[in-house]
C-alpha positions as CSV (number, residue, x, y, z in Angstrom):
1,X,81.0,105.4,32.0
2,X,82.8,103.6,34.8
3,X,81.3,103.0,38.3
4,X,82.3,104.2,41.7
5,X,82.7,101.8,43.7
6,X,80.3,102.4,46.8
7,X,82.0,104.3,49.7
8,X,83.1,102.5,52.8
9,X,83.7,104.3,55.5
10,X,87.2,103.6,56.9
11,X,87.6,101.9,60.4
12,X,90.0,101.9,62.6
13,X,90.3,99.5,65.8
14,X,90.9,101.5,68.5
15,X,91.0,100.2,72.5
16,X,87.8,101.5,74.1
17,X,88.2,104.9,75.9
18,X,88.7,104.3,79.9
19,X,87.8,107.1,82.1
20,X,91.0,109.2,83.7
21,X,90.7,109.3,87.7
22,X,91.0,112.8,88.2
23,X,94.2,113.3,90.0
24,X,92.5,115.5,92.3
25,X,90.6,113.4,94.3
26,X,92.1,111.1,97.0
27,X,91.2,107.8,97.9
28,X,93.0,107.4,100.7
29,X,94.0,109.9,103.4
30,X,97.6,110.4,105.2
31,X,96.1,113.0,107.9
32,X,96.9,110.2,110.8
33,X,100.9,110.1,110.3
34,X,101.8,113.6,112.0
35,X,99.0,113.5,114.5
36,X,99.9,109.7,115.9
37,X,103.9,110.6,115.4
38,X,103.3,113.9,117.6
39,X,101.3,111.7,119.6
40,X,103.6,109.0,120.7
41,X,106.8,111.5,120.7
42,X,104.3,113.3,123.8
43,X,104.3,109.6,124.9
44,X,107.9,109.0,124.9
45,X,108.5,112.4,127.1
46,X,105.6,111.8,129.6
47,X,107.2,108.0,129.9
48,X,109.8,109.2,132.0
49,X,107.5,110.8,134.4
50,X,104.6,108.6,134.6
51,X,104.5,105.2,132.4
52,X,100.5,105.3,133.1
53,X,100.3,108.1,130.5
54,X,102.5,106.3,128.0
55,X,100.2,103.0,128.3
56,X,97.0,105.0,127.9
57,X,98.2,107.0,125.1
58,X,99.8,103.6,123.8
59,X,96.2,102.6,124.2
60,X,94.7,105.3,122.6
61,X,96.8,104.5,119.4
62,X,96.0,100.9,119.2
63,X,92.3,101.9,119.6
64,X,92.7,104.2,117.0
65,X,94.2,101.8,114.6
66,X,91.6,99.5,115.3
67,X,89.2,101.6,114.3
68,X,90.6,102.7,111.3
69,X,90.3,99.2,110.2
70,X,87.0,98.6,110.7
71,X,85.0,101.9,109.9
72,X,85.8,105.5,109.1
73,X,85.2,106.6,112.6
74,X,89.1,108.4,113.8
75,X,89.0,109.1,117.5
76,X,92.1,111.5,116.5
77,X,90.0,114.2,115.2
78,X,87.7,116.8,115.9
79,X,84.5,115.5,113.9
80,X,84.9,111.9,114.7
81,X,84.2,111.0,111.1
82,X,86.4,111.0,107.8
83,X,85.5,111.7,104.8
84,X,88.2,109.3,103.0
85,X,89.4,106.1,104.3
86,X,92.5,106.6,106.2
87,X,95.4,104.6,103.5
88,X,97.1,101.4,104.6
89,X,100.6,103.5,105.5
90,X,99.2,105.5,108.0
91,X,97.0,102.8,110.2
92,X,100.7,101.4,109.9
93,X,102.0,104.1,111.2
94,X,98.9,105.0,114.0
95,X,99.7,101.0,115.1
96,X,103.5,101.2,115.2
97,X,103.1,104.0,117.6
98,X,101.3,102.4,119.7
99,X,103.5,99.1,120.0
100,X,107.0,101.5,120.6
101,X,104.6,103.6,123.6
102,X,104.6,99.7,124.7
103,X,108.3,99.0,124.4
104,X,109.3,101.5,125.7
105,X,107.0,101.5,128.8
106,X,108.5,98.0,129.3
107,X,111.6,98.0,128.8
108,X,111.6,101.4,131.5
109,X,109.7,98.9,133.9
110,X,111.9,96.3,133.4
111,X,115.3,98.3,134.0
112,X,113.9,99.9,136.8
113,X,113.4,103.2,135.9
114,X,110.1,104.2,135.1
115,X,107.7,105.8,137.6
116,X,104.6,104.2,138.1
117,X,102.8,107.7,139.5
118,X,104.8,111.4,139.4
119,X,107.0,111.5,142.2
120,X,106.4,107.7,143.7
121,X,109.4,105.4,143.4
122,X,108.7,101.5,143.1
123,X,111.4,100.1,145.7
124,X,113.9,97.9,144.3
125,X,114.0,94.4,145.5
């Protein structure tokens, strides 16, 4: 009677299973873009009435960018806190309309035609 060899199970080398990120859930958030772009298009009309409202709201961007960077706290929304971190394109975004409220304030001062208060001309020298 012949023998059986004993039975061996058969292995195959496989790469260890990685766990799928559910393409559901966010890591980042992109809520800032519209709300700093409507921002600083309100800054670029108020700039030719008052440049005092474009610097503040200039302000207000850079502040907000800031503080993007360094905690979850967004001064641009209604609960103060987010529950994801705002993503690297939108504190871009927050930051680049602050720094074009800027350019544009200046380069109105510097031609001469921005209005320091609504309805006061700065004499020209």
């Amino acid at each position: 009677m012949a023998t059986r060899p004993a039975y061996a199970p058969r292995t195959v080398l496989r790469p260890p299973r990685r766990a799928v990120a559910s393409p559901l859930v966010r890591r980042r958030s992109h809520a800032a873009i519209p709300v700093a772009l409507g921002v600083m298009v309100v800054g670029l009309v108020l700039a030719s009435d008052s440049v005092l409202l474009a610097v503040f709201l200039g302000l207000a961007l850079l502040g907000a960018a800031l503080s993007f960077l360094s905690t979850r706290l967004n001064p641009l929304s209604v609960g103060f806190y987010l529950p994801v971190k705002p993503s690297w394109s939108a504190i871009g975004v927050v930051a680049l309309g602050g720094l074009v409220l800027f350019a544009t304030v200046y380069l109105a001062w510097v031609h001469g035609t921005a209005q320091l208060v609504p309805g006061v001309r700065v004499p020209k020298p």
